[in-house]
Structure formats: structure tokens, C-alpha cells
N, CA, C, O and CB atoms as a CASP TS submission, in Angstrom:
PFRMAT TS
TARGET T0000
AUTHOR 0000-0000-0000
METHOD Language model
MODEL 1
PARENT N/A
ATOM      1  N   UNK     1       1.097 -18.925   4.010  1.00  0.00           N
ATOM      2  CA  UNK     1       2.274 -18.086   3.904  1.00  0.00           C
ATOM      3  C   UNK     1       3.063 -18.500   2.686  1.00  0.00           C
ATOM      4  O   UNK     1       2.986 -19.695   2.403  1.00  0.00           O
ATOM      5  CB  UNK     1       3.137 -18.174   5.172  1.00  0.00           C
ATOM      6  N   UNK     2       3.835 -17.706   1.885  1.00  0.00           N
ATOM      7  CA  UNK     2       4.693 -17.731   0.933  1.00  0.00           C
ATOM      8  C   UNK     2       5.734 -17.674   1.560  1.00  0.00           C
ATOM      9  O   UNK     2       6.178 -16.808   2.314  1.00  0.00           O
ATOM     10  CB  UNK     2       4.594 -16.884   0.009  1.00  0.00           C
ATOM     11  N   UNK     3       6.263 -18.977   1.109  1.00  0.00           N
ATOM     12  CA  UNK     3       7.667 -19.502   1.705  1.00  0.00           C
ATOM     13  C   UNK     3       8.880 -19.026   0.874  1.00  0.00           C
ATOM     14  O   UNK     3       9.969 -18.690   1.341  1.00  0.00           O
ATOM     15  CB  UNK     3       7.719 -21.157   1.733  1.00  0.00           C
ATOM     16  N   UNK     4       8.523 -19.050  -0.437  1.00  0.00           N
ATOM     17  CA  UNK     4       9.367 -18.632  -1.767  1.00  0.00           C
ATOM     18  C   UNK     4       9.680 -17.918  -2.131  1.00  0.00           C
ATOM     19  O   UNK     4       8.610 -17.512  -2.583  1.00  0.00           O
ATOM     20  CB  UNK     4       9.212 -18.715  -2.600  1.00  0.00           C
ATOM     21  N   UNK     5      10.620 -16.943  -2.528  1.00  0.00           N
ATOM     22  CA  UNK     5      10.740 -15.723  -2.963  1.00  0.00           C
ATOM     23  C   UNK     5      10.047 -15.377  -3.935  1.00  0.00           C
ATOM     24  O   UNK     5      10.017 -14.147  -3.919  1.00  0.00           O
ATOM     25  CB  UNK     5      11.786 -15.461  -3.201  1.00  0.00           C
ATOM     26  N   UNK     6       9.352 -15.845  -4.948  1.00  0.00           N
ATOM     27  CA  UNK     6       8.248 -15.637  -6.458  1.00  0.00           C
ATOM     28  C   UNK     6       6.595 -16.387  -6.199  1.00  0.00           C
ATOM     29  O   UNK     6       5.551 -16.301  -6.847  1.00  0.00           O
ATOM     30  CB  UNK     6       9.142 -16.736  -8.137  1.00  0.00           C
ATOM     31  N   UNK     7       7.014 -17.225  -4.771  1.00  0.00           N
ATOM     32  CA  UNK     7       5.984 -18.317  -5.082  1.00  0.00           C
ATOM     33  C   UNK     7       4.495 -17.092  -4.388  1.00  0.00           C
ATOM     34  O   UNK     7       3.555 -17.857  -4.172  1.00  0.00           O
ATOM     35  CB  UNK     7       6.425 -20.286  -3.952  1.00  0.00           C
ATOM     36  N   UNK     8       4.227 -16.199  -4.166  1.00  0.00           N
ATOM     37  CA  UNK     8       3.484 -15.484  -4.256  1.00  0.00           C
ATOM     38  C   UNK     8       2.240 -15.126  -5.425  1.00  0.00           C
ATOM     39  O   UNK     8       1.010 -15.101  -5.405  1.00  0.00           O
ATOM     40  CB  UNK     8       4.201 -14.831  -4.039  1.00  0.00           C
ATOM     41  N   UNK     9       3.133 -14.914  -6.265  1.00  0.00           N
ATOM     42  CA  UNK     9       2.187 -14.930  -7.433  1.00  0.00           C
ATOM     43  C   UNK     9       1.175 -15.659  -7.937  1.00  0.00           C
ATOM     44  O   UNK     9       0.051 -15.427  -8.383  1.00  0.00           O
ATOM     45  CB  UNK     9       2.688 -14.957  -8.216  1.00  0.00           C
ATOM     46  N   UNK    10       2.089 -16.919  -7.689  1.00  0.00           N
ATOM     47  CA  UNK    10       1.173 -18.173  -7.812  1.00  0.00           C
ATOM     48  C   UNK    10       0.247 -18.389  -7.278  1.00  0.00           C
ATOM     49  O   UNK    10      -0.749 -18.881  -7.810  1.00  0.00           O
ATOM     50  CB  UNK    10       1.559 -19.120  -7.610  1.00  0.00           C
ATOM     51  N   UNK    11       0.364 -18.018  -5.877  1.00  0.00           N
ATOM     52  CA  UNK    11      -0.617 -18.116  -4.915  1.00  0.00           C
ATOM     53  C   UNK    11      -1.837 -16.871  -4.991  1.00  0.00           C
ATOM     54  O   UNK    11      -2.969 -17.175  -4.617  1.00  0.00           O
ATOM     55  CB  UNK    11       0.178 -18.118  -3.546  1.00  0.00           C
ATOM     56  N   UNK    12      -1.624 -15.778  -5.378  1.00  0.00           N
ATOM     57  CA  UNK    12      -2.615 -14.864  -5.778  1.00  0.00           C
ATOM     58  C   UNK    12      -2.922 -15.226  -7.160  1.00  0.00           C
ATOM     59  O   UNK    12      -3.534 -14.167  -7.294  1.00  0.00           O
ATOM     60  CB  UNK    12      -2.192 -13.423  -5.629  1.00  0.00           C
ATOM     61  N   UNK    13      -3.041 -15.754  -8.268  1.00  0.00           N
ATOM     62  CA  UNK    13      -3.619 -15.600  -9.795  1.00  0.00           C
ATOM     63  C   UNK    13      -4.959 -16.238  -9.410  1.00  0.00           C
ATOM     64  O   UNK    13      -6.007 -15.638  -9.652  1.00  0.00           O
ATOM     65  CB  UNK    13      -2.690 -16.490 -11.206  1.00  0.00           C
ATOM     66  N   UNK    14      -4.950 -17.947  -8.565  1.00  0.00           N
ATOM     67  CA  UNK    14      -6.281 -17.679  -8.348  1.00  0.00           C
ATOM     68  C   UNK    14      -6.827 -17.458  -7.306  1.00  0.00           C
ATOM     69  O   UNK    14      -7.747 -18.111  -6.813  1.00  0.00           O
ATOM     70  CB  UNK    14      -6.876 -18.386  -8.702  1.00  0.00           C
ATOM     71  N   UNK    15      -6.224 -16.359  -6.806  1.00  0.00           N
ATOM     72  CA  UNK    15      -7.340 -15.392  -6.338  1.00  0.00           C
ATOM     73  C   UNK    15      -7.117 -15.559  -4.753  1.00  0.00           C
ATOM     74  O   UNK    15      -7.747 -14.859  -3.960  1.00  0.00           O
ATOM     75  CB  UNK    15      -9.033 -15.845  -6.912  1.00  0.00           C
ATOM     76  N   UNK    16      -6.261 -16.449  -4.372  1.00  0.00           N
ATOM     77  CA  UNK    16      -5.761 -16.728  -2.762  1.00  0.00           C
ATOM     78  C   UNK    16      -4.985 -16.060  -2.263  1.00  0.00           C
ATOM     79  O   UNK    16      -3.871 -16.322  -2.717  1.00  0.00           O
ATOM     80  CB  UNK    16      -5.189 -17.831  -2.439  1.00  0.00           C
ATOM     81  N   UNK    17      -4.955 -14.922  -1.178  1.00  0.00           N
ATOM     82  CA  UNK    17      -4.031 -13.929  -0.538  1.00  0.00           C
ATOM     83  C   UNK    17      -3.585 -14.842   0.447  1.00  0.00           C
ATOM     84  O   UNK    17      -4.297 -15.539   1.171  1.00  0.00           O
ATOM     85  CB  UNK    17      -4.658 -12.507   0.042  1.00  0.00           C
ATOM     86  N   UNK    18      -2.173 -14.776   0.413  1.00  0.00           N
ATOM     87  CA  UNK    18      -1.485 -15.581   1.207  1.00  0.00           C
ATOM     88  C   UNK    18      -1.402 -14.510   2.498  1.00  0.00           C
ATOM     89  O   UNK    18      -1.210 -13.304   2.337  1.00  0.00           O
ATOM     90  CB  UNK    18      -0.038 -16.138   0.491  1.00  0.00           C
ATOM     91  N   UNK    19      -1.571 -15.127   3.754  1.00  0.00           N
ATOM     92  CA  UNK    19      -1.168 -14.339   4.807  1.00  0.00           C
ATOM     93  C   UNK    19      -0.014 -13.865   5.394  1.00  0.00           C
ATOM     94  O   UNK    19       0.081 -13.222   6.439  1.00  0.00           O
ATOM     95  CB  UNK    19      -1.542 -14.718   5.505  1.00  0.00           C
ATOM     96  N   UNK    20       1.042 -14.308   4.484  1.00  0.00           N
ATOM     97  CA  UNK    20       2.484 -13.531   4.679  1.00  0.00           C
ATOM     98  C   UNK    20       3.010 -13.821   3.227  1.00  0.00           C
ATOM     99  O   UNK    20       2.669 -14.692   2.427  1.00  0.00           O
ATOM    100  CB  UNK    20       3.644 -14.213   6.056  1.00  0.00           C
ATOM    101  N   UNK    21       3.758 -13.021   3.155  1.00  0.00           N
ATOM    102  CA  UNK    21       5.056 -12.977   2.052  1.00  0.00           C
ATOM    103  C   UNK    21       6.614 -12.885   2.190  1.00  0.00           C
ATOM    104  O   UNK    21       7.065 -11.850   2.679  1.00  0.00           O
ATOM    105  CB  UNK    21       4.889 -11.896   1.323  1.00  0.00           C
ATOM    106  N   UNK    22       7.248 -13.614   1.905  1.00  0.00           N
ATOM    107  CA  UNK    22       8.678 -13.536   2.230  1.00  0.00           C
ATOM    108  C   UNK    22       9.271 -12.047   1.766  1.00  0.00           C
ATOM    109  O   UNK    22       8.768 -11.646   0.717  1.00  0.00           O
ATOM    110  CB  UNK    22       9.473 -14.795   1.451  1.00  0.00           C
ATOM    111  N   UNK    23       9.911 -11.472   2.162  1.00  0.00           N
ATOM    112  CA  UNK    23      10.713 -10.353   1.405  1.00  0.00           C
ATOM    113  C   UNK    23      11.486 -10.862   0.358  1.00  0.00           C
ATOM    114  O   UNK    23      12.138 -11.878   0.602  1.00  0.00           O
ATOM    115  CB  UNK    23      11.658  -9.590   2.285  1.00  0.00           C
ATOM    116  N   UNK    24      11.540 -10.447  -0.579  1.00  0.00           N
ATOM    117  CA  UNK    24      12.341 -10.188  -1.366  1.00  0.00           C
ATOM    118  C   UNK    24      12.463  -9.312  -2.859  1.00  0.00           C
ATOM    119  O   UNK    24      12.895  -9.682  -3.951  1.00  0.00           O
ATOM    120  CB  UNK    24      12.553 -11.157  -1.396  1.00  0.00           C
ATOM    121  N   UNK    25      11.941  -8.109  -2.454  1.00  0.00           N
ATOM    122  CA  UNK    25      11.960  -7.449  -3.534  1.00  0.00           C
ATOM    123  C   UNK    25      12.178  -6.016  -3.146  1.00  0.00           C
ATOM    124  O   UNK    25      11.816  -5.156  -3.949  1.00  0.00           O
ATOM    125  CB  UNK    25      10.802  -7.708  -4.289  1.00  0.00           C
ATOM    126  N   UNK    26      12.765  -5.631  -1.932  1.00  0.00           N
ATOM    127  CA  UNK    26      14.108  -4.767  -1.910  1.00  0.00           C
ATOM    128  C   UNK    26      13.008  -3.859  -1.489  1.00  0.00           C
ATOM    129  O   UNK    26      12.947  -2.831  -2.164  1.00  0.00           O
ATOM    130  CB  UNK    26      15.265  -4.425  -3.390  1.00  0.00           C
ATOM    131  N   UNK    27      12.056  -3.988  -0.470  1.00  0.00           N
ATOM    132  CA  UNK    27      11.332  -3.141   0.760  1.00  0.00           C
ATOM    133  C   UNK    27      10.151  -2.544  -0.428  1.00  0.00           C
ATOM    134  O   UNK    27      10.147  -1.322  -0.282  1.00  0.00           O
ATOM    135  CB  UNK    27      12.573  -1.635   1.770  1.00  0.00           C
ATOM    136  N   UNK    28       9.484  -2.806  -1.173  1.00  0.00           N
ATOM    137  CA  UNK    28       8.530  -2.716  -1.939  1.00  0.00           C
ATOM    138  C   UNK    28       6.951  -3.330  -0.992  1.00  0.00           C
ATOM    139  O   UNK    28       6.620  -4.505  -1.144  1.00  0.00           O
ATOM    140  CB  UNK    28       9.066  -3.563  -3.308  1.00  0.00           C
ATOM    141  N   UNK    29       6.076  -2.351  -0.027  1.00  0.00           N
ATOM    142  CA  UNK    29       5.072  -2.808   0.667  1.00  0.00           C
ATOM    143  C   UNK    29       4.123  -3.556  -0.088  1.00  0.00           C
ATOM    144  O   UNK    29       4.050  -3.274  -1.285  1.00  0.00           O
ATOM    145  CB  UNK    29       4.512  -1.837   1.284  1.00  0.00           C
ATOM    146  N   UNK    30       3.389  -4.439   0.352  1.00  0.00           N
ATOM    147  CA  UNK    30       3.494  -5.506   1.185  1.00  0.00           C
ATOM    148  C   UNK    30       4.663  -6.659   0.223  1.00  0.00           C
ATOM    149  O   UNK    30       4.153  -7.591  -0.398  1.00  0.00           O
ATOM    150  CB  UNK    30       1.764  -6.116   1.522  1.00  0.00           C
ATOM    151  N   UNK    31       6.171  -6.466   0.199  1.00  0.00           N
ATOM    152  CA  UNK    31       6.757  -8.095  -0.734  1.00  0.00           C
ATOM    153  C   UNK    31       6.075  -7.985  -2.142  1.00  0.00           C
ATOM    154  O   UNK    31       5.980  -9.029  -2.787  1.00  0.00           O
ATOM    155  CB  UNK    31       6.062  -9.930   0.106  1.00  0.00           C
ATOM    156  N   UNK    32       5.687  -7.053  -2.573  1.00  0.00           N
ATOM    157  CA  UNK    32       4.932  -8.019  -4.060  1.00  0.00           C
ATOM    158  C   UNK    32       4.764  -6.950  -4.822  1.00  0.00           C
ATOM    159  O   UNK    32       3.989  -6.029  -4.562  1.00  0.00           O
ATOM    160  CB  UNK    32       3.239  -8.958  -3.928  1.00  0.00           C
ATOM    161  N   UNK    33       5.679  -7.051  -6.055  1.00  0.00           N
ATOM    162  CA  UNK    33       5.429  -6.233  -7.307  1.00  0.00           C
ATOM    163  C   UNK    33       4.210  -5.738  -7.901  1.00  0.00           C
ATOM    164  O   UNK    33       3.215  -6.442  -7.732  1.00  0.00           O
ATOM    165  CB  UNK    33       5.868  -6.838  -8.207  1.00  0.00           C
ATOM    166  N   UNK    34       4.088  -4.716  -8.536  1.00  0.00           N
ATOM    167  CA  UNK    34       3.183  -3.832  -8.649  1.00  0.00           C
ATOM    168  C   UNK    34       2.215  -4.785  -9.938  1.00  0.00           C
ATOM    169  O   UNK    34       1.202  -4.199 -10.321  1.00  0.00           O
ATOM    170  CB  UNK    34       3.918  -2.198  -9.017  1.00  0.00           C
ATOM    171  N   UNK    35       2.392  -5.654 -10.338  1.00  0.00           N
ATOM    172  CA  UNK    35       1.469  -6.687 -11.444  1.00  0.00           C
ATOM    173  C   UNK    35       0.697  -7.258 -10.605  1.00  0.00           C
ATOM    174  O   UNK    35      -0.461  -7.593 -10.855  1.00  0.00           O
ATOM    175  CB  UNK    35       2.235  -7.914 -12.368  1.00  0.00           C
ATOM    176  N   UNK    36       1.464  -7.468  -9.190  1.00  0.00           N
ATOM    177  CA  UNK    36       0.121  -8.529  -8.600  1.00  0.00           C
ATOM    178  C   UNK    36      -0.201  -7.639  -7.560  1.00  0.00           C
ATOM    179  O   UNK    36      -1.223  -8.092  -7.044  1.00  0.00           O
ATOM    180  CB  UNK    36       0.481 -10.317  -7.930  1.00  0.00           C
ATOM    181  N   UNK    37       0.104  -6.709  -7.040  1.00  0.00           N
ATOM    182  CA  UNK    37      -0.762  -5.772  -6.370  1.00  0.00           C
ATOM    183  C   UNK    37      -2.695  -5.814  -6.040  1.00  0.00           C
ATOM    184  O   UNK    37      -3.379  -6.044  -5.043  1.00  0.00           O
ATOM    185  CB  UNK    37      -0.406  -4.628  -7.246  1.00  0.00           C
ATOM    186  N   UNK    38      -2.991  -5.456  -7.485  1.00  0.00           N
ATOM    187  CA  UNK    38      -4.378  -6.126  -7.213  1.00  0.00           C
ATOM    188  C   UNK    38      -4.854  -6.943  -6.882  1.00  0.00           C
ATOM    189  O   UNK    38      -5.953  -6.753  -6.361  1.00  0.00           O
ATOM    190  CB  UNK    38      -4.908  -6.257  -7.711  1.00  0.00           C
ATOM    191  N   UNK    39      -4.275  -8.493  -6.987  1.00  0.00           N
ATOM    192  CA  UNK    39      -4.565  -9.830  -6.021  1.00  0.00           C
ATOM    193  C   UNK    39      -4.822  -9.624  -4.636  1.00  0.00           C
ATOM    194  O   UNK    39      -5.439 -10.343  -3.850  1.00  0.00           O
ATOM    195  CB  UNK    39      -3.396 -10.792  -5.987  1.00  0.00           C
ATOM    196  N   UNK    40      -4.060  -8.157  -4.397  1.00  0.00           N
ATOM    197  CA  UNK    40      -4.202  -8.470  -2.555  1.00  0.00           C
ATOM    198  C   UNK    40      -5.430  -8.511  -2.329  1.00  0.00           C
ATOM    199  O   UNK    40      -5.825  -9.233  -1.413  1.00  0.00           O
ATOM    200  CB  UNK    40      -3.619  -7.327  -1.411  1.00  0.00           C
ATOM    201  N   UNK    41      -6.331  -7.770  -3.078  1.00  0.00           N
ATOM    202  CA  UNK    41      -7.777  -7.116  -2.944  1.00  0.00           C
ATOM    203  C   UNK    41      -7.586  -6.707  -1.606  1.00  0.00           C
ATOM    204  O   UNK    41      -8.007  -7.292  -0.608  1.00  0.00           O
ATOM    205  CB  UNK    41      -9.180  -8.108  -3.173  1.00  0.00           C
ATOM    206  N   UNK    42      -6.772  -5.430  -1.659  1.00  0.00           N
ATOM    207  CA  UNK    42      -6.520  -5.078  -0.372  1.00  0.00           C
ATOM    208  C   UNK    42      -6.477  -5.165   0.968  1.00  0.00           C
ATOM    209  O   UNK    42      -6.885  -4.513   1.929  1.00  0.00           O
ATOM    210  CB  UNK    42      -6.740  -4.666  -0.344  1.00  0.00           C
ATOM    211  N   UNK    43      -5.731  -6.374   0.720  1.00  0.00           N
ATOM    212  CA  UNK    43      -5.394  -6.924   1.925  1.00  0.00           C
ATOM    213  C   UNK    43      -4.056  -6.763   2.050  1.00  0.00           C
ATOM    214  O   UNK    43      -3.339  -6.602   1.063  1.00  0.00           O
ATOM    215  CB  UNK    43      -5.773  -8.238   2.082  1.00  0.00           C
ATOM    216  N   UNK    44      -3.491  -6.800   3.568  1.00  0.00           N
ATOM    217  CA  UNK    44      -1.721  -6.317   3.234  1.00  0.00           C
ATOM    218  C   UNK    44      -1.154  -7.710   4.666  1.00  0.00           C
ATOM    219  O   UNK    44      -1.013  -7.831   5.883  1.00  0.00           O
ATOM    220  CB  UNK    44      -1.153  -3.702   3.867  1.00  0.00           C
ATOM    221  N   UNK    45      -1.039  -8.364   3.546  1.00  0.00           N
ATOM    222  CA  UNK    45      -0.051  -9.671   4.256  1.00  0.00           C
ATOM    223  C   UNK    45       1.330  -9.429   5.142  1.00  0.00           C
ATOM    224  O   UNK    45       2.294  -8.981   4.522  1.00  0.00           O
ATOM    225  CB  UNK    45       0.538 -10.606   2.988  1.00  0.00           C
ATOM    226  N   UNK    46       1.428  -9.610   6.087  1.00  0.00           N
ATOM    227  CA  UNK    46       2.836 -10.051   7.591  1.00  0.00           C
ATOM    228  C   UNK    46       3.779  -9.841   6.206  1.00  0.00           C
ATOM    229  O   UNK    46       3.327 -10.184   5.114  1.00  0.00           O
ATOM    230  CB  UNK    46       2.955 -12.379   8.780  1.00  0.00           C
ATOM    231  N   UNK    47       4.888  -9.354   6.313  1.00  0.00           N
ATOM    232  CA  UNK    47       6.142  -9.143   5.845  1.00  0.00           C
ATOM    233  C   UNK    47       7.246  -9.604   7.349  1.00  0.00           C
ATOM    234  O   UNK    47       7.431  -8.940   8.370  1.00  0.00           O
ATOM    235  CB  UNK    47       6.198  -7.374   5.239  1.00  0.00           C
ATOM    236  N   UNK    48       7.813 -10.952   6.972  1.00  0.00           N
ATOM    237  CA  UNK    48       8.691 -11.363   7.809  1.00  0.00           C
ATOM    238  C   UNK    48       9.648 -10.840   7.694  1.00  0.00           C
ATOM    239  O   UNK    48       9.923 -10.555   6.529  1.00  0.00           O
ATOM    240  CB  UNK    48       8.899 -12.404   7.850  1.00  0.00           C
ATOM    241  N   UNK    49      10.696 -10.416   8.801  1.00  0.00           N
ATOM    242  CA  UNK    49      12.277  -9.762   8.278  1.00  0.00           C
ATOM    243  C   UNK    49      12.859 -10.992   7.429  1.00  0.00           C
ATOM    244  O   UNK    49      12.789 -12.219   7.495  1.00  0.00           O
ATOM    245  CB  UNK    49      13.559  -9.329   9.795  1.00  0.00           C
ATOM    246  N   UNK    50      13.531  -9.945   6.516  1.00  0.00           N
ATOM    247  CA  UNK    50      14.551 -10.612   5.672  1.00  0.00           C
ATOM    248  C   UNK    50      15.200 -11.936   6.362  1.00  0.00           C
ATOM    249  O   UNK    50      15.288 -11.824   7.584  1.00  0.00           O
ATOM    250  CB  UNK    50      15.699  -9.545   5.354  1.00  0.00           C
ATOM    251  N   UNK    51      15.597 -12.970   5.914  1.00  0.00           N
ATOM    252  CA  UNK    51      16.630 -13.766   6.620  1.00  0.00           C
ATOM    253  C   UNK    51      15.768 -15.359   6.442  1.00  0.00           C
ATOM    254  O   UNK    51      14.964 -15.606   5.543  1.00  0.00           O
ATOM    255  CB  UNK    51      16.946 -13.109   8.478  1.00  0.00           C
ATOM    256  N   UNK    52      16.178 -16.297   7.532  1.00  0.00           N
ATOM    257  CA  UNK    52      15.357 -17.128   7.778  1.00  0.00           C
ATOM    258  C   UNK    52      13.668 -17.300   8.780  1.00  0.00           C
ATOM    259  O   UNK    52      13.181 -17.073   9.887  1.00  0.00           O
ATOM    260  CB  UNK    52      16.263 -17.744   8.111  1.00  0.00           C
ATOM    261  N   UNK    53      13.419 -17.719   7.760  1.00  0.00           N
ATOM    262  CA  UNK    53      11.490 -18.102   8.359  1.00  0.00           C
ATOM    263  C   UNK    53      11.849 -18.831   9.461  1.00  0.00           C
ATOM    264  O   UNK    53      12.731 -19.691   9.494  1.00  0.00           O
ATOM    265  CB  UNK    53      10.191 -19.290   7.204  1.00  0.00           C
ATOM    266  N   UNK    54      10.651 -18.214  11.000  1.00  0.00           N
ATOM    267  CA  UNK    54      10.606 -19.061  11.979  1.00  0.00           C
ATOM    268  C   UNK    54       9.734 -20.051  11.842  1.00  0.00           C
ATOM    269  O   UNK    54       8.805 -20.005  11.035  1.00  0.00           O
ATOM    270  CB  UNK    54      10.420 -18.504  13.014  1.00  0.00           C
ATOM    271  N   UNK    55       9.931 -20.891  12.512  1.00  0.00           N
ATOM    272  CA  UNK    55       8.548 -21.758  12.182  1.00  0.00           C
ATOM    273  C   UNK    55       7.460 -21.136  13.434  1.00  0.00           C
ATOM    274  O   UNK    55       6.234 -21.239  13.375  1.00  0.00           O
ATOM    275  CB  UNK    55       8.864 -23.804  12.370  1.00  0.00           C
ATOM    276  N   UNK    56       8.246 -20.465  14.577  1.00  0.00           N
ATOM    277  CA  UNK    56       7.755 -19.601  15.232  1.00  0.00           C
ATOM    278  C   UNK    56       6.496 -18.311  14.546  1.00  0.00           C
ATOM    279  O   UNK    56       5.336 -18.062  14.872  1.00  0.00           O
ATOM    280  CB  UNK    56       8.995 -19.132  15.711  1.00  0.00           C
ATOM    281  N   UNK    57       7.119 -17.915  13.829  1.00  0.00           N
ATOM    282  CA  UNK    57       6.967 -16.600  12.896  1.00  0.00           C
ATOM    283  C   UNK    57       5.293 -17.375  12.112  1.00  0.00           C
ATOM    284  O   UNK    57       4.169 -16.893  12.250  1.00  0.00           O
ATOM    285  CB  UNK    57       8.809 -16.277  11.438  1.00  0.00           C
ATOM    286  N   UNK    58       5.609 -18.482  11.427  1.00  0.00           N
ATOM    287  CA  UNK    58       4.960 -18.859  10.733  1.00  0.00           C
ATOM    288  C   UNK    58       3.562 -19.624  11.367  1.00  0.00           C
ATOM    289  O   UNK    58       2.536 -19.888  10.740  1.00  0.00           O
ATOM    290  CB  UNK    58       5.795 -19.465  10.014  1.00  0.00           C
ATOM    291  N   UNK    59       3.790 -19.837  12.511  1.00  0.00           N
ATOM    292  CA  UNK    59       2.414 -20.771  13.552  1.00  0.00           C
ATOM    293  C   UNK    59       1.952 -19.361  14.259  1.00  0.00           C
ATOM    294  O   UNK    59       1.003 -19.444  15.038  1.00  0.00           O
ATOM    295  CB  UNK    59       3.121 -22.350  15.144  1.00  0.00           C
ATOM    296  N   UNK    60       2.402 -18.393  14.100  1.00  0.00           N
ATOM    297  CA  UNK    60       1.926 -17.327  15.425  1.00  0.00           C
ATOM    298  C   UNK    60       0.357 -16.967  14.808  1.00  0.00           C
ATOM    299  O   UNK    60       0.021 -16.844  13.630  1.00  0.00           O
ATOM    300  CB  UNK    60       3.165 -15.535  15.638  1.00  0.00           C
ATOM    301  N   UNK    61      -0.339 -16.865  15.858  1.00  0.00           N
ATOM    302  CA  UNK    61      -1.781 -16.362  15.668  1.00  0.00           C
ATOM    303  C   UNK    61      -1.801 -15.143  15.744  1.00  0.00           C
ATOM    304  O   UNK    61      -1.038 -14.366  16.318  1.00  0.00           O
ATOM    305  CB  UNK    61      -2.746 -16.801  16.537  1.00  0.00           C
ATOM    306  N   UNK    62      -3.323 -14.863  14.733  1.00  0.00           N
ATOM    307  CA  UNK    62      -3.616 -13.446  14.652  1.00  0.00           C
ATOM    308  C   UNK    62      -3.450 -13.465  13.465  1.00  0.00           C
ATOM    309  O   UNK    62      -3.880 -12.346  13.185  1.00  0.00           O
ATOM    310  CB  UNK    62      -2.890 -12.420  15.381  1.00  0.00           C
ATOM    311  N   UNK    63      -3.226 -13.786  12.781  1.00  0.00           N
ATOM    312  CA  UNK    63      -2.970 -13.263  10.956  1.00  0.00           C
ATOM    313  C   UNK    63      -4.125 -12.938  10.676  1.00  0.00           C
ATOM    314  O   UNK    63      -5.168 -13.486  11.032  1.00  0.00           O
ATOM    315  CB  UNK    63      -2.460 -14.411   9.671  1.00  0.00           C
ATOM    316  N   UNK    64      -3.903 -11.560   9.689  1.00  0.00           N
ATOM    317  CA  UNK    64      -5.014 -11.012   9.416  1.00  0.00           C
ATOM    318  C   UNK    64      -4.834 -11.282   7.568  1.00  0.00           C
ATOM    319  O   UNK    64      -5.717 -10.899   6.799  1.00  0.00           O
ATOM    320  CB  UNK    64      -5.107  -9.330  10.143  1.00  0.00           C
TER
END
């Protein structure tokens, strides 16, 4: 999971789809600007609500 508001990117250049993304880029599906879009290799990562990360949120099974 991307804990960071940018740290996404990082995590997709090489080539790793993180299984969630924090919001922050103002309801843009899945969290992540249209440059790294293709990293998802279409995959569409958990979008947590805005606010604070559970650690709940973040251990729950099933991530796809």
C-alpha cells in the first residue's frame, strides 16, 4: 500500500502496483495521475477514504 500522498509513483516506475493508494488527487480513479496510469497495467488498487489510514484498512484481506 502507498502510504504517501506521491509515494505511488515510485512504487509503480519499477513496475510494482501497489495494492492501495492514498487519495490525494481530488477523486481522479484509481488516486493516480494520468503519467502513471499505465503502471497499473490495469489493475485498479483499494482507494481508502480521504483522512487517516487504518491499520485496520491496511491488514484487511482480499486485496486484489
Amino acid at each position: 500500500m502507498s502510504l504517501g500522498c506521491t509515494d505511488q509513483d515510485a512504487i509503480l516506475a519499477p513496475g510494482v502496483v501497489p495494492v492501495a493508494i492514498r487519495e490525494f488527487t481530488g477523486n481522479r480513479p484509481p488516486a493516480t495521475w494520468p503519467w502513471a496510469q499505465p503502471g497499473l497495467a490495469r489493475r485498479t488498487p483499494t482507494v481508502p477514504p480521504v483522512g487517516d489510514v487504518s491499520t485496520e484498512s491496511v491488514a484487511a484481506p482480499g486485496r486484489t
